[in-house]
ROMI-188767 format. One record per residue (C-alpha): residue in one letter; y, x, z. Coordinates in steps of 0.1 Angstrom, whole numbers, plus 5000, padded with zeros to 4 digits. Example, Ala and Ser with C-alpha at 12.3 -4.5 7.8 and 13.67 -1.06 7.14 Angstrom:
// residues 2
r;c2;c1;c3
A;4955;5123;5078
S;4989;5137;5071
// end
This chain:
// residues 300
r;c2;c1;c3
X;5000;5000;5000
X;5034;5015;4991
X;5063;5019;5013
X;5090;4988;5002
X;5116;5015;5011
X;5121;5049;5015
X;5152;5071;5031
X;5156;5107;5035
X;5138;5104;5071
X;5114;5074;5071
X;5092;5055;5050
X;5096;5013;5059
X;5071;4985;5047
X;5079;4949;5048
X;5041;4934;5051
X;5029;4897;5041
X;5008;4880;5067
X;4981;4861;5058
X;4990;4827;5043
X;4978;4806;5075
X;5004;4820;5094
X;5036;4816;5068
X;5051;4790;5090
X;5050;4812;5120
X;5055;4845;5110
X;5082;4855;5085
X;5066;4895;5079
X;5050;4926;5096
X;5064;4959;5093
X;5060;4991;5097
X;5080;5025;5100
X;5073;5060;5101
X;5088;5091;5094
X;5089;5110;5058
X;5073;5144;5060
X;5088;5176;5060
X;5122;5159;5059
X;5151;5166;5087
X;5161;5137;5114
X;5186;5113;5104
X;5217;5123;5128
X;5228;5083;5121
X;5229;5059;5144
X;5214;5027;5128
X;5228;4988;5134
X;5204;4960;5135
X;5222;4927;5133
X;5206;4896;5149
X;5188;4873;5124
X;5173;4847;5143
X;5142;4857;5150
X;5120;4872;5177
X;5099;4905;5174
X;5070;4922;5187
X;5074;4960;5185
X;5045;4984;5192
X;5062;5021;5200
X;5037;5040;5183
X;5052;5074;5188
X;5083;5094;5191
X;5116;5086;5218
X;5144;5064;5202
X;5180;5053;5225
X;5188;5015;5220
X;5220;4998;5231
X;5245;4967;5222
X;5272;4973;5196
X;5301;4978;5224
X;5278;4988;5257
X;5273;5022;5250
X;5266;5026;5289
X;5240;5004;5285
X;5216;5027;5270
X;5179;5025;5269
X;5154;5049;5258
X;5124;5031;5239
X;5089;5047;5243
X;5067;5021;5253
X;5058;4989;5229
X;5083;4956;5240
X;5091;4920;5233
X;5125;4908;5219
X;5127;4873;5224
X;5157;4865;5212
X;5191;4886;5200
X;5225;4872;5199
X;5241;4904;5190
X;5239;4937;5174
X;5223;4968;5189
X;5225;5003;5183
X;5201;5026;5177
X;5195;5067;5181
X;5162;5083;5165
X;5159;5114;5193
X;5128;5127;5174
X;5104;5119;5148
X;5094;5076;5155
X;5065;5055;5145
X;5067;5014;5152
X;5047;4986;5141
X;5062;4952;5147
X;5060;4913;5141
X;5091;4892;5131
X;5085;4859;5139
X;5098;4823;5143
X;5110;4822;5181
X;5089;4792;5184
X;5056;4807;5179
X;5067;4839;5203
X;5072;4811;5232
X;5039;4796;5230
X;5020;4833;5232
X;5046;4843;5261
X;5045;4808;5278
X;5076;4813;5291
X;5112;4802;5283
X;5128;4821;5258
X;5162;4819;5275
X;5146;4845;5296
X;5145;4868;5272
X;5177;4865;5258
X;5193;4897;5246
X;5170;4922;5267
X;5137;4941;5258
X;5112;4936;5280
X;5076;4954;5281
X;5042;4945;5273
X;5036;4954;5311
X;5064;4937;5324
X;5055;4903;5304
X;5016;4910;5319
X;5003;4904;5283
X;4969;4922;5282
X;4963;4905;5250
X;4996;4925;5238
X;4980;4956;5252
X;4948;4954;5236
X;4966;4944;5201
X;4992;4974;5210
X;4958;4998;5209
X;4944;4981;5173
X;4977;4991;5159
X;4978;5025;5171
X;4944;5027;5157
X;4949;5015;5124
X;4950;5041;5098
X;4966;5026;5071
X;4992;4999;5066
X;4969;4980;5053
X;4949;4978;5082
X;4979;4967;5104
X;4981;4935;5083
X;4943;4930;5090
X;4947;4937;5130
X;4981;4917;5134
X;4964;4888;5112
X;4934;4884;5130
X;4954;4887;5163
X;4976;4856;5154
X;4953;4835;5139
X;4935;4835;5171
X;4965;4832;5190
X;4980;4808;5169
X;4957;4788;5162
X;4960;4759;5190
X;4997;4759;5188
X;5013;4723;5196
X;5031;4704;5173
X;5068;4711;5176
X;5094;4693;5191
X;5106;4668;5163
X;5141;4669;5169
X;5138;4704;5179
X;5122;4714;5144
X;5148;4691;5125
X;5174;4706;5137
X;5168;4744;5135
X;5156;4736;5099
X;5188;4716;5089
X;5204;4746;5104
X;5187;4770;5084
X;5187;4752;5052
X;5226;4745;5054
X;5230;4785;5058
X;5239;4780;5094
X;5270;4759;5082
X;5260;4728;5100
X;5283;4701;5121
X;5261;4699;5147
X;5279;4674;5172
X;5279;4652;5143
X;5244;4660;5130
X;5232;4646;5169
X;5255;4617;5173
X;5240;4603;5135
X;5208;4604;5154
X;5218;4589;5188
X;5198;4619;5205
X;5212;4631;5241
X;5233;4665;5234
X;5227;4681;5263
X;5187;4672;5268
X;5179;4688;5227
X;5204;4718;5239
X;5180;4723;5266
X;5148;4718;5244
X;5165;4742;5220
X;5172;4772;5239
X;5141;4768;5259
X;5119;4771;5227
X;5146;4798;5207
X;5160;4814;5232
X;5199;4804;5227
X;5221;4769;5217
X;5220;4756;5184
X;5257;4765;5181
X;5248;4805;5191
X;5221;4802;5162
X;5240;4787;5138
X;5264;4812;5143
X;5239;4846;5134
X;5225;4822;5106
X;5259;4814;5091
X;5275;4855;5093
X;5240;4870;5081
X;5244;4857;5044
X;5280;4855;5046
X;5278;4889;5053
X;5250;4894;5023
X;5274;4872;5000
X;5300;4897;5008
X;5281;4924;4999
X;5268;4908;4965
X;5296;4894;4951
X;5318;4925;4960
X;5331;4948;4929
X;5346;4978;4941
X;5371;4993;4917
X;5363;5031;4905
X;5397;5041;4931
X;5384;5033;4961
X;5423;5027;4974
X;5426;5000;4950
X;5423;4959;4955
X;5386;4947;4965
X;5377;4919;4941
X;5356;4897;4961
X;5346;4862;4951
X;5346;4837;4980
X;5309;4827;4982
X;5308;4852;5020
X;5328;4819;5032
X;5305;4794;5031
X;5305;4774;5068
X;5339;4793;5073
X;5372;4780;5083
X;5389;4807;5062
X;5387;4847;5056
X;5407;4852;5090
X;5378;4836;5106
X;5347;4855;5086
X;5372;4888;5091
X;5369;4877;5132
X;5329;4874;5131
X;5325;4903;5113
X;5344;4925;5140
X;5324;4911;5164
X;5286;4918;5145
X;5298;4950;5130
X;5323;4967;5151
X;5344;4969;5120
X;5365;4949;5094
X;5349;4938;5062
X;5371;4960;5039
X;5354;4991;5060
X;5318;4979;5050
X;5333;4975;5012
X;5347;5006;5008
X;5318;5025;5028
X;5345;5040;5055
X;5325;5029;5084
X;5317;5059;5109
X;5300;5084;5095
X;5279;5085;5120
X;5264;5050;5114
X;5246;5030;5090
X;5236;4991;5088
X;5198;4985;5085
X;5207;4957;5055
X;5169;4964;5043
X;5159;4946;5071
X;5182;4916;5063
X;5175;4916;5025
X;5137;4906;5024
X;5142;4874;5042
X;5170;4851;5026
X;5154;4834;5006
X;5125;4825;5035
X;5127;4792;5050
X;5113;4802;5082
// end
């Protein structure tokens, strides 16, 4: 099977699961680093996508921290759960890395934890800690797989055990985080719930219990994750870098205005928009849009 990307440090797949699982699990993936080529001295930002992961740390040391909490620093070696992610994190390579991982619908993560996903909420939290031996035994497959190949075979046959007695979803529940997906995350809520005469406050509580934040927090990552790749598709920089940005409008869809997509994309990328366009971000950081890219078009 052949890397979906390759950098100067690291090779990246984007894996299918088997088809059993499609409405659970939106892809595996797997990194690890290129041979005989030098550490990337770039810290890397992840933006927040919706959905939950299962990472197994396979090898190697890496630092981990929210865009604009530097203090709050981890340093990643053992395997963890990320149950939900309302912002963007930061991350620091501090040797060559190995990881294996899940990216899932949060749903599906809250039946295998059975545990609130509210809990989880912005925070990484151990295999260990959860007291998932199931995780632990999976983590050791993994490790032990020595192909990528043979990770799709041990994370399939994992979940189609685990998965396989999963309730039905909460109706209004599953309406509404599909509408919210399907509209791009551009969708009047309030007025979505009073057309169905549902309590506001009970579904926000059903919500967050079984994603991990309000419908409102998760429209919001849906809605500025393809704005953002709108912004980056329909840009066409001009060959002087100092000139205008010709930039259709598409990036605004479920925004007020450009003022307001300007003020969300400070807050997700540290940075205005024109930065990002005209590739003047720090130099010492780069945006993991590969991990973005693959799932657009999903409806998971």
């Amino acid at each position: 099977m052949e890397p979906t990307l390759m950098t100067s440090s690291m090779r990246y797949w984007r894996m299918a699961p088997d088809p059993r699982l499609r409405p659970h699990v939106l892809c595996y993936f797997l990194a690890r680093p290129s041979r005989g080529e030098a550490l990337s001295q770039e810290d890397e930002l992840l933006l927040p996508d919706g959905h939950s992961e299962i990472v197994f740390h396979l090898d190697g040391a890496f630092e981990r921290w929210q865009l604009g909490g530097a203090a709050g620093r981890q340093v990643m070696r053992r395997s963890y759960v990320i149950g939900s992610r309302s912002r963007s994190v930061l991350t620091r390579d501090l040797g060559p890395v190995t990881v294996a991982g899940i990216k899932l619908d949060p749903r599906a993560l809250r039946w295998l934890l059975g545990i609130p996903l509210t809990e989880l909420r912005d925070s990484t939290v151990t295999f260990d800690e959860l007291g998932q031996p199931g995780l632990v035994q999976l983590e050791h497959a993994v490790a032990g797989a020595p192909s990528a190949s043979d990770v799709v075979a041990a994370l399939d046959r994992y979940l189609l055990h685990a998965l396989g007695d999963l309730p039905p979803a909460d109706a209004a529940v599953d309406q509404l985080l599909r509408r919210i997906r399907s509209s791009r995350g551009a969708l009047a809520i309030m007025e979505w719930v009073r057309e169905r005469r549902v309590d506001a406050r009970h579904l926000e509580r059903r919500f967050a219990d079984a994603v991990g934040m309000t419908p409102k927090r998760y429209a919001r990552i849906v809605r500025f994750k393809h704005g953002y790749h709108a912004l980056l598709a329909g840009a066409a920089r001009p060959a002087s870098s100092r000139g205008p940005l010709a930039v259709p409008h598409r990036h605004l869809d479920g925004f007020y205005d450009q003022s307001h997509f300007n003020k969300e994309f400070r807050a997700f990328i540290g940075a205005p928009p024109s930065a990002r366009l005209r590739a003047t971000l720090s130099q010492a950081m780069s945006i993991s849009d590969h991990l973005l890219a693959g799932e657009l078009s999903s409806d998971l």
